[in-house]
N, C-alpha and C positions, 0 to 999 in steps of 0.2 A: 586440550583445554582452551579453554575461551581467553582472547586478550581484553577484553574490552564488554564490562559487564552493565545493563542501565539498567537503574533499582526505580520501580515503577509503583511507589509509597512514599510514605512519609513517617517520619515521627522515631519512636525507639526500633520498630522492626527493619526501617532502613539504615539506621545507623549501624544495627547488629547484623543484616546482610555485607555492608562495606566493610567491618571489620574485618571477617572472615576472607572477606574478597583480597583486603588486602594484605593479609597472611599468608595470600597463596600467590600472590605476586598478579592479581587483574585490576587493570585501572576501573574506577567504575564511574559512572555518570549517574547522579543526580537529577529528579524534574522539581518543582515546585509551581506552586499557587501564589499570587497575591499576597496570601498570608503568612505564605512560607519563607519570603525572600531571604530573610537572614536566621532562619530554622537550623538546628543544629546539622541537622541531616545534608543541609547543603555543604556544610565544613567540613562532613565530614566523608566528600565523595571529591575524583581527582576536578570533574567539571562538575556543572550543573544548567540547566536548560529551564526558562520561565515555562508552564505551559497551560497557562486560563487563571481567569478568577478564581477568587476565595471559595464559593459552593465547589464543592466536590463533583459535582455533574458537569463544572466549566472545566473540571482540571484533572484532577484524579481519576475520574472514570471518563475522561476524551480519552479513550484507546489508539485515536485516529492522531493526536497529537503525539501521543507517546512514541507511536510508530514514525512516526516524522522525527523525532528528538533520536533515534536509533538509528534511523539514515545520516542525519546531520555528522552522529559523532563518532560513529561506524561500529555500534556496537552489533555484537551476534548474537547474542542472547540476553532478555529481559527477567527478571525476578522479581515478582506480582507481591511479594508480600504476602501480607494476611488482608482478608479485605478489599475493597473497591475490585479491580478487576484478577481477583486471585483465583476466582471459581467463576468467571465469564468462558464458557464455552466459544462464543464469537471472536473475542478476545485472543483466546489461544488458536482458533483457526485461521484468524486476523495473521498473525505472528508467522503461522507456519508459510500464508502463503505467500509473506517478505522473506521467506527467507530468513527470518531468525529464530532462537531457537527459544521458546516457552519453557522459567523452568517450573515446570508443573508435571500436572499426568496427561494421558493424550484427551482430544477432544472428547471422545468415545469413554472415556470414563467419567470428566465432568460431567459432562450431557444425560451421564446416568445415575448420576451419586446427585445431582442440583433437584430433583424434584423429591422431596420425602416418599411421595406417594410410589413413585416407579423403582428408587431404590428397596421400597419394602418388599414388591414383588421380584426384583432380581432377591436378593436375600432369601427369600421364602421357597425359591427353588433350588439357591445353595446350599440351603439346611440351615438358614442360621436362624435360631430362634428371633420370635417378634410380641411383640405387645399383642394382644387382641384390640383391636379394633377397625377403623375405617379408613381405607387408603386408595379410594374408587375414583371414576372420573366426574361422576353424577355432583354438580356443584349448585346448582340452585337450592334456593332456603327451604324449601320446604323437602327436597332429597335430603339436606343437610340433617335439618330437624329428623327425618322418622331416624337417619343411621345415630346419628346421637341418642336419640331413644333406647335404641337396641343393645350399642353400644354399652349403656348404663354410667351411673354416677358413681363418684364422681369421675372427671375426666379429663383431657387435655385438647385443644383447639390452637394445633399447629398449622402453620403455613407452611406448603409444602417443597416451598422453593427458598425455605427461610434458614437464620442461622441467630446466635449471641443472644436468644429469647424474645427475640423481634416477633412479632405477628401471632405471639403464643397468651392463650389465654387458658385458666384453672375456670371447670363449669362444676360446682357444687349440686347444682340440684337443678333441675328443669326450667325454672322460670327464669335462670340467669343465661341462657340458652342466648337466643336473641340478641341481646347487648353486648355480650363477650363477641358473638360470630361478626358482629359490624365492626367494633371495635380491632379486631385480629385481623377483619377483611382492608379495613384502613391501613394498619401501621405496616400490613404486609405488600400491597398496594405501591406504598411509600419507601419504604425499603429496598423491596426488590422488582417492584414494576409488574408481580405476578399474586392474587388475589385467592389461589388454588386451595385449599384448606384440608388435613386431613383429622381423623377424631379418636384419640386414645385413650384405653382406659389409664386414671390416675391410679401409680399405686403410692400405696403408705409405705414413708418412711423410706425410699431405695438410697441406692448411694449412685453417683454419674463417677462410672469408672470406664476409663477410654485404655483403649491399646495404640501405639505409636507402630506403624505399619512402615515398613520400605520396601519396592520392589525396583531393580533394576529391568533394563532393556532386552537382559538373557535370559529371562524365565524365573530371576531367584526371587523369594518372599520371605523378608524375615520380621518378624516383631523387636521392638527393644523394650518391651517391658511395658508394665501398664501407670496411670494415674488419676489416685483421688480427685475429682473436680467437686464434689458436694457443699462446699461452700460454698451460696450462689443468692446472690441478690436479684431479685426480677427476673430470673431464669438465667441471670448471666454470672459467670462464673469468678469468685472475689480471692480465693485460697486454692492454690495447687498443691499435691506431694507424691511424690514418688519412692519408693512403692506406696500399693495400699494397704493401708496396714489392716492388717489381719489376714490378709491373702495367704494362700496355701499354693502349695505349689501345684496339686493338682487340680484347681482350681485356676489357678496360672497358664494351664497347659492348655485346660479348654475353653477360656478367655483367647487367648492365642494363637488357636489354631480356626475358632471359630473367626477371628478378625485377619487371618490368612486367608481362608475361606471365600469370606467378603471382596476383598483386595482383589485375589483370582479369578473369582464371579466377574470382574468387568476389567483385566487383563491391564493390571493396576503399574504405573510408574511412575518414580517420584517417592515422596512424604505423603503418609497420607494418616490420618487417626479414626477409629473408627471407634463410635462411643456406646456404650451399654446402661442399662439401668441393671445394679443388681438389686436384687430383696436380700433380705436378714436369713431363708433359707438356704441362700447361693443359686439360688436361680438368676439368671440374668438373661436381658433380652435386647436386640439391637434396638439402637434409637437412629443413628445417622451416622454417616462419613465423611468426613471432611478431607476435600483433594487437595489440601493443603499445607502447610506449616501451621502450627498453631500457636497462640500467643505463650500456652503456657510449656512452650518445647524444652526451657532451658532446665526441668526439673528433672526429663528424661538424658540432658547433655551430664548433668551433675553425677547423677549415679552409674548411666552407662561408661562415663569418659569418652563417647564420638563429640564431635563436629557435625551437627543435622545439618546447615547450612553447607556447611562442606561435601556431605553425602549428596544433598541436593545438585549440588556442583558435578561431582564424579558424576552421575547417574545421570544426569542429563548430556553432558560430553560422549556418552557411552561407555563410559568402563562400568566393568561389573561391581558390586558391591563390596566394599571395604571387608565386609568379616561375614561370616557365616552362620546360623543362629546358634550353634556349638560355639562357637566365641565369643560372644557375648555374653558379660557375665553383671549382677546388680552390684553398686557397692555405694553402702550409706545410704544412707536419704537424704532427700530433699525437698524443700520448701518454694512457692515462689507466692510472693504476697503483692496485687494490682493497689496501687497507688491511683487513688482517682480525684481529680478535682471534684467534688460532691457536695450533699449534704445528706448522710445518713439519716439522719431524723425525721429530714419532711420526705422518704422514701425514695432517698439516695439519689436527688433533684441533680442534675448535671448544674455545675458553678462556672461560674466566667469570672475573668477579672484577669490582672497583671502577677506571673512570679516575682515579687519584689525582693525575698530572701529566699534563694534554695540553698540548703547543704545537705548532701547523702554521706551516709557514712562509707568509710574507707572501702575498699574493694580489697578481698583479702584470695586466698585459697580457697575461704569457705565462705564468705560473700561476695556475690555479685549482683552488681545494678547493672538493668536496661533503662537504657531514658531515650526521648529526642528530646527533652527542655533543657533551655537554663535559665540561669536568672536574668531577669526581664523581660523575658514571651510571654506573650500572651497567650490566656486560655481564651477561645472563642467556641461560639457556636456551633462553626462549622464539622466541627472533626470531635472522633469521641474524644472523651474528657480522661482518659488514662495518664500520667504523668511520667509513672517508672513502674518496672516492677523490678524490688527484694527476691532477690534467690538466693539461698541460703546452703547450706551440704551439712552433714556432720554423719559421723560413725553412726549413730544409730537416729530413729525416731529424737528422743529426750533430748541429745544435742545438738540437733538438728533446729527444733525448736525454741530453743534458749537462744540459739546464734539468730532466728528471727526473731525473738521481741528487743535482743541489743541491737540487729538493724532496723527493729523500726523505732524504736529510743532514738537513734541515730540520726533520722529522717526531720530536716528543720524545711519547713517551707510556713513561708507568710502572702498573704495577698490574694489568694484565696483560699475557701473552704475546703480541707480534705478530709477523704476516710481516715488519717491516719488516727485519730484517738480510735475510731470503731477498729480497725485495726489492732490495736494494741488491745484493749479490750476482751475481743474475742480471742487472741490466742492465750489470753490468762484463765479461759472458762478451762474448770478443772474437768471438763464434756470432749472437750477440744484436747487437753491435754491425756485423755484417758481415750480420745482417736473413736469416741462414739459419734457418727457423723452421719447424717442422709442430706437430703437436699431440703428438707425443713427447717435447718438444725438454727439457722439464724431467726425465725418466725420462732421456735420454739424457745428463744430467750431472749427475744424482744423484751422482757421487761429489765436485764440485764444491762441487754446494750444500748436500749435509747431510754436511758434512765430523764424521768418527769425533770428533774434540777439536780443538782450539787453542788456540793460545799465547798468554794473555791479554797485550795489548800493553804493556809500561813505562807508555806513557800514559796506559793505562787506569786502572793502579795507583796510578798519581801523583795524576790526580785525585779517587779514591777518599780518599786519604790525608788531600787538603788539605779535603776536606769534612769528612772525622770533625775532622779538626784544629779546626776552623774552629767546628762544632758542640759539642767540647768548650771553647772558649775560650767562646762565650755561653753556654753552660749553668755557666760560673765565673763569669763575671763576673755574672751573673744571680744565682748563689745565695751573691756574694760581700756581697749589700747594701749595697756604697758605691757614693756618687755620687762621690767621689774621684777624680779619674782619676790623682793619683799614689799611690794609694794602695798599697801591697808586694801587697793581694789582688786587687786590676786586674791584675796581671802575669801574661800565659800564654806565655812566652815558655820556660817549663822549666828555669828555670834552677834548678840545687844545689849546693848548697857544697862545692868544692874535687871534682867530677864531674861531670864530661861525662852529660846527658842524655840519654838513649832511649828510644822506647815501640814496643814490636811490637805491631800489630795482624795478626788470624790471619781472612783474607779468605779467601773459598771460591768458587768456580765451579763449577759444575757436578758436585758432590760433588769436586773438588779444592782441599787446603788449600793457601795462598798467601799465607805469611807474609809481611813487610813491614816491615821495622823503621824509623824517623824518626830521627834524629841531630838535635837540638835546635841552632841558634846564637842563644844569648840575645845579645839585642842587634841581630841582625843579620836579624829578622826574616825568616830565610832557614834551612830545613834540608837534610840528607843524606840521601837517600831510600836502601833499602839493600834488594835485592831478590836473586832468583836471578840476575837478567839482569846485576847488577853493582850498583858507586854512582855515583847523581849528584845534583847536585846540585840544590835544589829549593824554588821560590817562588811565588807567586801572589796572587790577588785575585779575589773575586767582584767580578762586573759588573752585569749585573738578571736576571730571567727564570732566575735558577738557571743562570746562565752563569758558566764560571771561564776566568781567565785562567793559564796554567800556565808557567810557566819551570823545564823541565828541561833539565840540563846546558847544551847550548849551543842548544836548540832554544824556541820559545814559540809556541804553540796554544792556541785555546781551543776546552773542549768544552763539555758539557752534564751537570749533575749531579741526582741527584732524590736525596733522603734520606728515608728511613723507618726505620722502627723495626728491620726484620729486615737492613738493607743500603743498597746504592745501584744504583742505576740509573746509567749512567757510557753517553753518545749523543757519539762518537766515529768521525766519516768517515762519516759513513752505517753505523753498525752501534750496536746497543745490547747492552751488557753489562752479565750482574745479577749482582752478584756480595754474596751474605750475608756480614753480620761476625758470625763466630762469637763464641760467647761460652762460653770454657773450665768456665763453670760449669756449664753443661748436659750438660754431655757425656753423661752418666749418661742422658740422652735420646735417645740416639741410639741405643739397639738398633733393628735390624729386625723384624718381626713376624715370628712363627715360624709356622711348622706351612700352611708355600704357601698363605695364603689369596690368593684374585685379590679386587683392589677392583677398582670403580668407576673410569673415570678419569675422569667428570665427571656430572651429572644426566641422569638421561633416563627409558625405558623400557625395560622388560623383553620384545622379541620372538620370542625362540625361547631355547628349552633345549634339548642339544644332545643331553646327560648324563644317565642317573639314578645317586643316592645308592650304590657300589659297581662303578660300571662303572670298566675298564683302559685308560686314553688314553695319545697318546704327544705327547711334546714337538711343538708347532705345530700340536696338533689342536683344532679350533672350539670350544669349549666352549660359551659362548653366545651371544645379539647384545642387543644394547641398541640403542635410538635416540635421538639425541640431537640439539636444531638441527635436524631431519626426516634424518638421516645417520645409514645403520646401523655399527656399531662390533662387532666379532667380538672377544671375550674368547677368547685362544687362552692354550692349556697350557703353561706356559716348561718345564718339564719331562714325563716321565714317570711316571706316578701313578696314584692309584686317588682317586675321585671318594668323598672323605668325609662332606660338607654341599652343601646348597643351600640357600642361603636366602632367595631370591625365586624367584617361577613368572612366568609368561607375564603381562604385563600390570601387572606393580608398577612404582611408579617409586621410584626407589632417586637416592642422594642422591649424591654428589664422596665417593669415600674408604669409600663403604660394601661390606662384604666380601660378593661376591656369590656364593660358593661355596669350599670350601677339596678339596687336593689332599692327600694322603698321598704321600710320594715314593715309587715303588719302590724297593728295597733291590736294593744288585748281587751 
C-alpha cells in the first residue's frame, strides 16, 4: 500500500479522499490555487503545495505541476477526484511515465469511455443495448443537419467528449436545429477543448439510472448496485438514491450484467459507473461511462456498507477485490441531496458571494455531510458552485426520506443564495414521495417549485423582529457605559412616560415592503407583534448557535436567525428567508437605472454577440451569451428596441452588475 498519497482536487471530494486516506494510516499531500489557500481541503491533508492561480487551467488542470508537487513530496500515487484531470487520458499516461501510480482505470479505457461517439461503438459490439441515433465521424453542419433529420424529433445534441450536461442541448422540432448545435459546439469547446457532437433520439419521460462498476487488476468485475440519478436540473444531476425504487431483481440482474459487459468491453480497472436511460417499459439503454468516482458514490457507500475510496486504494495497489458479487448484499436506502450556491428561479444561475453563517446538521449513523466549505469562503467564479452534499440511510425508502427533509431543515447557510428552500420543496412533492420520477420531473412542477410569490410566514416576521429587538438592546447597553445593572440606561424595555410604546420596522422580501410594528410591555419582557396577518402576542430568547426560541400567540417554535448589516436570514421548516430592513433614509436610492441597459448577472465571459450597435430586436430575442462556472448564460431582450451600445466583444470578462449593452425602447 502506498505511504504517501497527493489528492489532485479540490473542495468536498478531496477532503472525503483524505479522510479515508487517513483511516488507513497514508499521509496525504494537498495542492491548491490562489483561491484555495486556506480552503478546508488544505486542513485537512498532512502538507500541502500552492500550484497556479485562481482559473483552474493555471492550477487544477497544470498536470505538469501536479507532477512536480509528487516529486517534491515523494508521493507514489495521485487521486484525480472527480473532475479537472479525473478522465484526462494524457494525464494518466503523464503519471505512468513518472513513475506514479494513477488512481484511475488504465489509459486504454479512458481514451475509450472519453469520446461518446467511440464508446457507443465499442458497446454496440458488446451487446449492450443503445439509443438510436448518431454517433459518426461526419461533423460538419450540414452532415450534422441531414443525420438529425433522420434521426427524428425530438432529440438530444450531446458532445461527445462531454460530461455533467455541459455541451448538451434538447432539439424539439427542426428549426431549433442550428442554435442548439452552435450553442453545444460552444459550451463544449469550452469545457472540454473538443467541439465533436453526437445526435440522440429524446425519449419521454426515462429515468437516469447508473450501475456502480469495480474491477480489479486479476480479471474480477463486480457491480455494487445501481442508482436513481433523475432529478436533474440542466442535465446535471440535484437528487441521488439508492436503490431504485421500483427495481426488480431481474431487472437488477440485466442492469448488471449488461454494465459488466461494458466495464470488460475495455478491460476496465478501478471505479467506474456506467449510466442508462430506462423507459416506464423497462427497457433501458446505455448512455455513457464514467472512468471515475462519481460525486454521487456515497449513496452506494450507505447501502452497500464498503469504502469506494478505499476499494480505489486496494485495487490500485494490486490486491484483488474486497468481496465478490455473492457478497455483496443491499441494505436500506439511501438519499444524497447537492447543496449548490444558486438561484433556482432565474434557472438555477450559479451565486457568488461570502459563507457568512454555515451550520450543517449533526453527522449521525444515518446522516452524513460532504463539504470543502466553512464559514467564511468564498463562493467564486472559478470552481462549480456545490457547497455539501446530505446523505442520508434509513431502513427503508419512507425513512430514509424523512431523515433528508430534517437534514435539510438542518442546513443554515447565509450570504449567499442557495437551492436549499428548492430542496426542501421538492422532497415534500407527494410525486417524489410516491418515487414517480424521470428526468422531467422538476419541469414537470415547475409551477410548484418556483412559485410566482409568497406569503412571508408570521413566523418568519416574528423572528426577524426579536433579532432586531435583541440587537438593538446590546448596541444600548454597549453604548450606554455602565456596569450598573440597575442603572435607568440598562433598561430597553421601551418604556415612556404616560405612552404606550411602539417601533415599526419596514422589512422587505423580494422587493415587497412588510411593515411590522412591536407593542412594547415594560416590565413584562413580553411584546405585541402587529402585522397584516393580525396581532399577537410575542416573546422569546436566544439559545446558541444563532438559534431563537419564539413564543407567539399560543404557539412556541424555534428557528434559526443570521443578522447582518442589510437584514436577516430567518431558516424556518426547511426553508430560508431573506428578508432586508429597510432603511427610510435611503430611499432616494432606490431609482432604477434608466435607458434599458442589460447587466451582468454574475462574472464570467463574453461568448458570442448576437447584435451590432443599431440593429431592431424584439422582446426575448438572444442578444448575447456569457459563460460563467463553465455554463453558457443567454442575455435576452426584456423588451423591444434598437441596440444603442456594446460595451464588451467576444472574449472580455466583465464583472456581477457591469452594463453589457444598452437598448433604446421602440416607441408605439
Amino acid at each position: 500500500m502506498f505511504t504517501t498519497l497527493l489528492i489532485a482536487n479540490r473542495g468536498e471530494i478531496a477532503c472525503r479522499v483524505a479522510r479515508t486516506a487517513r483511516r488507513m494510516g497514508i499521509r496525504t499531500v494537498a495542492v491548491f490555487s490562489d483561491a484555495d489557500r486556506d480552503a478546508l481541503h488544505v486542513r485537512a491533508c498532512d502538507e500541502a503545495f500552492h500550484i497556479g492561480a485562481a482559473a483552474a487551467a493555471d492550477s487544477y488542470l497544470r498536470g505538469d505541476n501536479i507532477l512536480e508537487v509528487a516529486r517534491r513530496s515523494g508521493a507514489r500515487a495521485i487521486h484525480p477526484g472527480y473532475g479537472f484531470l479525473s478522465e484526462n487520458a494524457g494525464f494518466a499516461r503523464a503519471c505512468a511515465e513518472a513513475g506514479i501510480v494513477f488512481i484511475g482505470p488504465p489509459v486504454a479505457a479512458i481514451e475509450a469511455m472519453g469520446s461518446k461517439s467511440a464508446a457507443k461503438a465499442i458497446m454496440t459490439k458488446a451487446g449492450v443495448p443503445l439509443i438510436p441515433g448518431y454517433h459518426g465521424a461526419g461533423q460538419t453542419d450540414d452532415e450534422l443537419r441531414q443525420h438529425s433529420q433522420a434521426v427524428g424529433y425530438p432529440q438530444l445534441i450531446k458532445a461527445a467528449a462531454g460530461g455533467g450536461g455541459r455541451g448538451m442541448r434538447v432539439v424539439m422540432q427542426a428549426g431549433e436545429f442550428e442554435a442548439a448545435l452552435q450553442s453545444a459546439r460552444r459550451e463544449a469547446r469550452a469545457a472540454f477543448g473538443d467541439e465533436q457532437m453526437l445526435i440522440e433520439r429524446y425519449l419521454h419521460a426515462p429515468r437516469h439510472v447508473e450501475l456502480q462498476v469495480f474491477a480489479d487488476t486479476h480479471g474480477q468485475v463486480v457491480h455494487l448496485f445501481e442508482r436513481d440519478c433523475s432529478i436533474q436540473r440542466r442535465h446535471q444531476k440535484v437528487i441521488e438514491e439508492a436503490p431504485a425504487p421500483g427495481m426488480t431483481a431481474a431487472l437488477r440482474t440485466a442492469m448488471g450484467d449488461a454494465a459488466i459487459s461494458a466495464a470488460r468491453a475495455i478491460a476496465y480497472e478501478g471505479a467506474g459507473t456506467v449510466e442508462f436511460l430506462l423507459e416506464q417499459t423497462g427497457a433501458f439503454y446505455f448512455m455513457e461511462m464514467n472512468t471515475r468516482l462519481q460525486v454521487e458514490h456515497p449513496v452506494t457507500e450507505m447501502v452497500s456498507g464498503q469504502d469506494l475510496v478505499e476499494w480505489q486504494l486496494r485495487v490500485a495497489a494490486g490486491e484483488p477485490l474486497p468481496l465478490q458479487q455473492a457478497q455483496l448484499q443491499l441494505r436500506g436506502h439511501a438519499f444524497e441531496a447537492r447543496v449548490y450556491a444558486e438561484v433556482p428561479e432565474r434557472d438555477f444561475l450559479p451565486a457568488t458571494g461570502t459563507l457568512e453563517y454555515l451550520q450543517m446538521p449533526a453527522e449521525t449513523a444515518g446522516v452524513r455531510i460532504d463539504t470543502g466549505v466553512s464559514q467564511g469562503d468564498a463562493v467564486s467564479v472559478h470552481y462549480d458552485p456545490m457547497l455539501a452534499k446530505l446523505i442520508v440511510w434509513g431502513e427503508d425508502r419512507g425513512m430514509a426520506l424523512q431523515r433528508l427533509q430534517q437534514a435539510l431543515a438542518g442546513c443554515r447557510i447565509a450570504g449567499v443564495t442557495t437551492n436549499l428552500a428548492f430542496l426542501s420543496t421538492l422532497c415534500a412533492l407527494e410525486d417524489f414521495a410516491q418515487a414517480r420520477l424521470d428526468t422531467g420531473f422538476i419541469d414537470r412542477h415547475r409551477g410548484t417549485l418556483f412559485p410566482v410569490s409568497e406569503t412571508v410566514p408570521v413566523q418568519v416576521l416574528a423572528a426577524a423582529c426579536l433579532a432586531e429587538l435583541y440587537h438593538q438592546q446590546q448596541l444600548q447597553r454597549q453604548d450606554s457605559g455602565s456596569t450598573d445593572p440597575w442603572s435607568p440606561w440598562q433598561v430597553t424595555d421601551g418604556w415612556h412616560m404616560n405612552l404606550e410604546h411602539s417601533q415599526t420596522l419596514m422589512l422587505e422580501q423580494q422587493g415587497q415592503r412588510l411593515p411590522v410594528t412591536v407593542h412594547f410591555r415594560p416590565q413584562q419582557q413580553a411584546y405585541v407583534l402587529e402585522t397584516s396577518q393580525g396581532r399577537e402576542s410575542l416573546a422569546g430568547e436566544y439559545l446558541e448557535h444563532g438559534t431563537l426560541r419564539v413564543c407567539l400567540g399560543d404557539q412556541v417554535f424555534v428557528t434559526g436567525v443570521y443578522r447582518d448589516l442589510a437584514g436577516f436570514t430567518v431558516f424556518h421548516q426547511g426553508r430560508c428567508w431573506r428578508l432586508a430592513l429597510h432603511d427610510p433614509l435611503q430611499e432616494a436610492d432606490e431609482q432604477q437605472v434608466q435607458g434599458g441597459n442589460l447587466s451582468a448577472p454574475m462574472p464570467g465571459v463574453i461568448v458570442a454577440v448576437d447584435v451590432s450597435v443599431g440593429d431592431q430586436v424584439s422582446a426575448g430575442q438572444r442578444l448575447m451569451v456569457m459563460v460563467a462556472m463553465k455554463m453558457e448564460h443567454a442575455i435576452i431582450a426584456p423588451d423591444a428596441g434598437e441596440v444603442a451600445a456594446i460595451h464588451f466583444a467576444v472574449g472580455d470578462q466583465v464583472g456581477d452588475g457591469d452594463v453589457l449593452l444598452s437598448l433604446e425602447r421602440r416607441r408605439a
